[in-house]
C-alpha positions in Angstrom: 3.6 -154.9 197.8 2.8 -155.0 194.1 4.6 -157.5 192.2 7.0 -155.8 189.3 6.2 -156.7 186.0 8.5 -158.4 183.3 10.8 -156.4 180.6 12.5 -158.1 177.9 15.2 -157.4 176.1 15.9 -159.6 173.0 19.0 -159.3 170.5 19.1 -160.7 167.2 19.2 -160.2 163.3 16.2 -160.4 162.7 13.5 -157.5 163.7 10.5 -159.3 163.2 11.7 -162.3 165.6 12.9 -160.1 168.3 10.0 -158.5 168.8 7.8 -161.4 168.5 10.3 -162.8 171.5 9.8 -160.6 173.9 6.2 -160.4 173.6 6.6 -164.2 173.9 8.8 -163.7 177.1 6.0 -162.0 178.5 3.1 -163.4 177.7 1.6 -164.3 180.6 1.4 -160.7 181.5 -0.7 -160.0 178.3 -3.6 -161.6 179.2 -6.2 -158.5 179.1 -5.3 -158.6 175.3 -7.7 -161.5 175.4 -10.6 -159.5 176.9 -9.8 -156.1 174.6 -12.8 -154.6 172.1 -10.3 -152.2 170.4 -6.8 -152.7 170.1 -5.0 -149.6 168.9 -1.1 -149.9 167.5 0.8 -146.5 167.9 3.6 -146.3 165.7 6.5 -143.8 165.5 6.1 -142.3 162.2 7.3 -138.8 163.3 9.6 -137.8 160.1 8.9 -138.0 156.1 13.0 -138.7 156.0 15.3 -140.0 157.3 13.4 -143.7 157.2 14.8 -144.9 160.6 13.2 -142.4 162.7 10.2 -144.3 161.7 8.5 -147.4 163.1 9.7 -149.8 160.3 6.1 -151.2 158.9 8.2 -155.1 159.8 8.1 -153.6 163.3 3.8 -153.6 163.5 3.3 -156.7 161.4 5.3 -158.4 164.6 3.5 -157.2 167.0 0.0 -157.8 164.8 1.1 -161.2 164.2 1.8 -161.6 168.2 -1.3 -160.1 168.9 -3.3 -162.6 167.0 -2.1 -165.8 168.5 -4.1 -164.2 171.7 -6.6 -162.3 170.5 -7.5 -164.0 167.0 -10.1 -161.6 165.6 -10.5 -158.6 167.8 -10.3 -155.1 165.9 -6.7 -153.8 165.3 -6.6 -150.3 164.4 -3.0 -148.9 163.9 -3.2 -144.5 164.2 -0.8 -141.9 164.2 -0.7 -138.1 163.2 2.2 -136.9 162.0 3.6 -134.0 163.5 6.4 -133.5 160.3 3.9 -133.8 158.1 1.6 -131.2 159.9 4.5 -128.9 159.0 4.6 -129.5 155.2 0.9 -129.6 154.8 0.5 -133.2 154.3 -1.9 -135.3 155.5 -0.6 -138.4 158.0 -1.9 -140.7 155.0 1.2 -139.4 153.0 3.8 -141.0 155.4 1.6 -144.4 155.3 1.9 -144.5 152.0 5.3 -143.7 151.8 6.4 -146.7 154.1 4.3 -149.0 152.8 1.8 -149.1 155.9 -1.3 -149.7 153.6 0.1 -153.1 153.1 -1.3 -154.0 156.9 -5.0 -153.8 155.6 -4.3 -156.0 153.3 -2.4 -158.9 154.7 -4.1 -159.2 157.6 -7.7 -159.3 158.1 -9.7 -156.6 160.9 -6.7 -154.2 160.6 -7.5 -150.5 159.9 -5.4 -147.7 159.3 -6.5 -144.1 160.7 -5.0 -140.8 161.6 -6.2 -138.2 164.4 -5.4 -135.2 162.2 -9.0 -133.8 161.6 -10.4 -134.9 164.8 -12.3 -132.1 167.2 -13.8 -134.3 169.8 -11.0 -134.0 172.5 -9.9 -134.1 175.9 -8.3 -131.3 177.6 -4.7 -131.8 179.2 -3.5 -129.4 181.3 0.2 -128.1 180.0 2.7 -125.2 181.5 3.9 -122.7 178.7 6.7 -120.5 179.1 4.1 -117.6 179.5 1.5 -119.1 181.4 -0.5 -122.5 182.4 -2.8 -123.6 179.8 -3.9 -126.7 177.8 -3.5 -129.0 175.2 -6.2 -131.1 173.2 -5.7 -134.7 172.9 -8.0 -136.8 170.3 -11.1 -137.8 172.8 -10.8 -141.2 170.3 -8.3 -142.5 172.4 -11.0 -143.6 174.4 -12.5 -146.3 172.2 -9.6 -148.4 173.1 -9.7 -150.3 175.5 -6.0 -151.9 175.4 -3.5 -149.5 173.8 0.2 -150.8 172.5 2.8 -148.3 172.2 5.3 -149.4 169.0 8.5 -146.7 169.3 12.0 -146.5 168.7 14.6 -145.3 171.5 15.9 -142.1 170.3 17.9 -139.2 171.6 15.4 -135.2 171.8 16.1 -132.1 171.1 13.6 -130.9 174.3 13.0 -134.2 176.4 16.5 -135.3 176.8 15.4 -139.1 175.3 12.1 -140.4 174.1 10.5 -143.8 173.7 7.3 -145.3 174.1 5.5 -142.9 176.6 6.2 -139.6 174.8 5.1 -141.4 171.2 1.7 -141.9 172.5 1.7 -137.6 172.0 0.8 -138.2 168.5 -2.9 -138.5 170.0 -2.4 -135.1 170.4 -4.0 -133.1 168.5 -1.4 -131.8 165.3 -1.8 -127.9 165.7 -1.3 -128.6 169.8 1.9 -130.8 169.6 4.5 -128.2 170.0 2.9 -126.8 173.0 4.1 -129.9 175.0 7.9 -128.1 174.6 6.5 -125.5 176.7 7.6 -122.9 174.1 4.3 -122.0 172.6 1.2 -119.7 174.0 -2.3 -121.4 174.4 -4.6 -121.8 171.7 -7.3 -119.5 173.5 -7.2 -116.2 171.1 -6.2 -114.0 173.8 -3.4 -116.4 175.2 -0.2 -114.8 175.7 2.1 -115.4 173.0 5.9 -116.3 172.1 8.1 -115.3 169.6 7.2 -119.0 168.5 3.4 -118.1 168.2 4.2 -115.7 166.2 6.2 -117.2 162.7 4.2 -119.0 160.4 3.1 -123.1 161.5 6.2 -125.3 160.0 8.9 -122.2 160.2 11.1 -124.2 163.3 10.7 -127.3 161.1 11.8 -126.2 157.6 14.6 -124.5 159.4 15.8 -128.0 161.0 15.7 -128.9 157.2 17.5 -126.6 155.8 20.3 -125.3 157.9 22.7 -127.3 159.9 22.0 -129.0 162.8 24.9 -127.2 164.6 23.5 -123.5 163.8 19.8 -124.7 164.9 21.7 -126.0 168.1 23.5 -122.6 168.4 20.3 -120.5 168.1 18.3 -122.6 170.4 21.4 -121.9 172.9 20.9 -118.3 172.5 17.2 -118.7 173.0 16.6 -118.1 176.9 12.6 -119.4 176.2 14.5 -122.6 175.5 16.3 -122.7 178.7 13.1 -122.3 180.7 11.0 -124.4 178.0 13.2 -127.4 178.9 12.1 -127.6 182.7 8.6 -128.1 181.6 8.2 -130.5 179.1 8.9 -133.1 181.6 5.5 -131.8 183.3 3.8 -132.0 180.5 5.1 -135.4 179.3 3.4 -136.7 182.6 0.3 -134.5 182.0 -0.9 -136.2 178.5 0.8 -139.5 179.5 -2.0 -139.7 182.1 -4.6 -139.8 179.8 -2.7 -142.2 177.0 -1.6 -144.2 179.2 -0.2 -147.4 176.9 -0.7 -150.7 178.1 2.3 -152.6 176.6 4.9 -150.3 175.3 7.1 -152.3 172.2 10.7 -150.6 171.6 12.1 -151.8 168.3 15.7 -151.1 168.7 17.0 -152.4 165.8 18.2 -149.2 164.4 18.0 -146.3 167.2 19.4 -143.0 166.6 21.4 -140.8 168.5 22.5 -137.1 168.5 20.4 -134.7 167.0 17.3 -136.5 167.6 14.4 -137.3 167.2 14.6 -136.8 163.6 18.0 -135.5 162.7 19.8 -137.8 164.2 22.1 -140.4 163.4 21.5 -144.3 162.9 22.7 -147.0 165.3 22.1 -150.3 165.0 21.9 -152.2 167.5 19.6 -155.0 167.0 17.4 -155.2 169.6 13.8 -155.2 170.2 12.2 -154.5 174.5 8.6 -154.8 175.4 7.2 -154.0 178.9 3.0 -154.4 179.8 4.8 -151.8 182.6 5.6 -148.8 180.3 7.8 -147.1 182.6 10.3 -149.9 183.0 10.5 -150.8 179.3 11.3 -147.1 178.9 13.6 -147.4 181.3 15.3 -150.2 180.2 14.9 -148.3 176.6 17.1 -145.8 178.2 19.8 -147.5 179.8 20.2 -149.4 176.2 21.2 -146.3 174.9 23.8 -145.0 177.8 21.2 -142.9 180.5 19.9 -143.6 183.9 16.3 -143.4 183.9 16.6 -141.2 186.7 18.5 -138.9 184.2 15.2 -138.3 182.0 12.6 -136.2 184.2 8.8 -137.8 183.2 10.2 -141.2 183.7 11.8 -140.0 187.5 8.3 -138.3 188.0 6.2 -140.8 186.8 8.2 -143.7 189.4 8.8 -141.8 192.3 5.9 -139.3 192.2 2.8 -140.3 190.1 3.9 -144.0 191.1 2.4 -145.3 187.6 5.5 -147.8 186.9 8.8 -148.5 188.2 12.2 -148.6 186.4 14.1 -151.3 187.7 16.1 -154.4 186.9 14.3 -156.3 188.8 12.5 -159.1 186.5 13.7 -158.7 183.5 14.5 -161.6 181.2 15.7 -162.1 178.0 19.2 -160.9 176.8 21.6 -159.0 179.8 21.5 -155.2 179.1 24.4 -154.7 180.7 26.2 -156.3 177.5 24.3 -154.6 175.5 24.0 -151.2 176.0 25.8 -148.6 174.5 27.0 -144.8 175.9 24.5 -142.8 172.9 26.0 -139.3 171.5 24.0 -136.8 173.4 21.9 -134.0 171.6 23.8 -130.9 170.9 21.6 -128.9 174.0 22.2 -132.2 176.3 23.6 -130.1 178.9 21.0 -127.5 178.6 17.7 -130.2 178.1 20.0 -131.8 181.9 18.4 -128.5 183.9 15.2 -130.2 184.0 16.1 -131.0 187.5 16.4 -127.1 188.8 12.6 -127.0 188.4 11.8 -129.3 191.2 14.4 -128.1 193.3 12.8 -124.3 193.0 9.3 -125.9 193.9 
């Protein structure tokens, strides 16, 4: 029997310090850091507002300064692609500057910033679309690192019930593919079947979410039978892309999560918190019990434990703070108990 790897789960007022904690609770399970070529960082930066539903640029410096006390001069290279920024017709480079991300190049020495949103060299990830099986491209750079950390924020989704540091590594995706993992969108072939969704002009679902409220983009999305179907795939499709971004250390800064409308119009919580996991599965589970689910509750993470066997969820050897005191029952999305259906997929199959 394999032996389960350690979570931790550190509270405190301080962001910086709980992070750098649990990656201290774990460090002898960190080791390959040691051996890496190419480190990679992937942050959260998935909005242009509000700032929380970003990885707070205290949250990378943490685990860079971590990083360094085991691997002192190895290449850091922190990349994202902005998906919200894809919609306005900004650059990823925008939101960097914006929250102050630049700063990492120069206060610490072999750290680069980049962003995957020109890139054509790509893998192909198979995907299942409302109107037919198809594929996604992910950025084929994603190869040229050979240990990959995962820096996210637990958050409450619109599609995927919750998200946390599996689903972040989809900004390796590639920008004008991203909202295919909803299942809601045709394939990118030119004689692909398209939706409704194919149709409007790149952005339209986004500017919507930013000017109406979120209750009249929940109601329409109710009304919206591709959504009802859309919702039992993304979990599929999670699992799909996961398999070839796999993180190996997955960092959850939890020191303001959001719940609600996520994972951008949401509201803040702060809880104060940081969990880091070299098994990504079990620090997202323990990412999701923090905010009131069952992991079991949140379809990639049951299919990637108890079918693609790639992590397990459980208690068992975690250290650090008890979650059980710290958790808290989140406000569900306004389509919770439509995204819940998930399940009727696997039954049909």
């Amino acid at each position: 029997m394999s032996i389960k790897k350690k979570a931790a789960l550190v509270k405190g007022d301080n962001r910086k310090e709980n992070i750098k904690a649990c990656l201290s609770l774990i460090e002898d399970e960190l080791d390959s850091i040691r051996h890496a070529k190419n480190i990679l960082i992937k942050p959260n930066l998935v909005a242009l507002k509000p700032d929380f539903a970003n990885t707070h640029v205290e949250a990378v410096e943490a685990v860079i300064e971590q990083v360094r006390k085991i691997a002192p001069d190895t290449p850091i290279t922190v990349g994202e692609s902005s998906a919200t920024a894809f919609y306005r017709g900004l650059p990823t480079t925008k939101v960097y500057e914006d929250y102050n991300y630049y700063s990492l190049e120069k206060n610490f020495t072999n750290v680069t910033l980049t962003d995957f949103d020109s890139d054509t060299d790509v893998i192909e990830s198979p995907i299942h679309s409302v109107v037919g099986d198809t594929h996604l491209r992910i950025s084929k750079r994603i190869d040229a690192f050979d240990y990959r950390i995962s820096l996210s924020i637990p958050k409450t989704h619109n599609f995927a019930v919750a998200t946390f540091g599996i689903k972040n590594m989809a900004g390796l995706v590639l920008r004008q593919d991203m909202a295919m993992i909803h299942g809601m969108k045709g394939g990118i072939e030119v004689d692909a079947p398209k939706t409704l969704l194919d149709k409007l002009p790149p952005g339209t679902v986004s500017r919507a979410r930013r000017t109406l409220p979120n209750w009249l983009i929940n109601f329409l999305f109710r009304q919206y039978p591709t959504y009802r179907r859309s919702v039992k795939m993304i979990h599929r499709n999670i699992v799909e892309f996961a398999k070839r971004t796999w993180p190996d250390l997955v960092v959850l800064d939890g020191f303001v999560c959001m719940e609600g409308d996520g994972p951008v119009d949401g509201t803040a919580v702060e809880m104060g918190v940081a969990i880091a996991s070299a098994d990504p599965v079990k620090a997202d589970g323990l990412g999701a019990r923090l905010i009131g689910f069952e992991p079991e509750e949140i379809g990639y993470l049951y299919y990637l434990q108890n079918e693609e066997k790639m992590g397990e969820y459980s208690l068992e050897n975690c250290v650090g703070d008890d979650i059980l005191s710290l958790k808290r029952n989140f406000r569900r999305h306004g389509t919770y108990d439509i995204q819940s259906q998930w399940e009727e997929k696997a039954a049909a199959g």
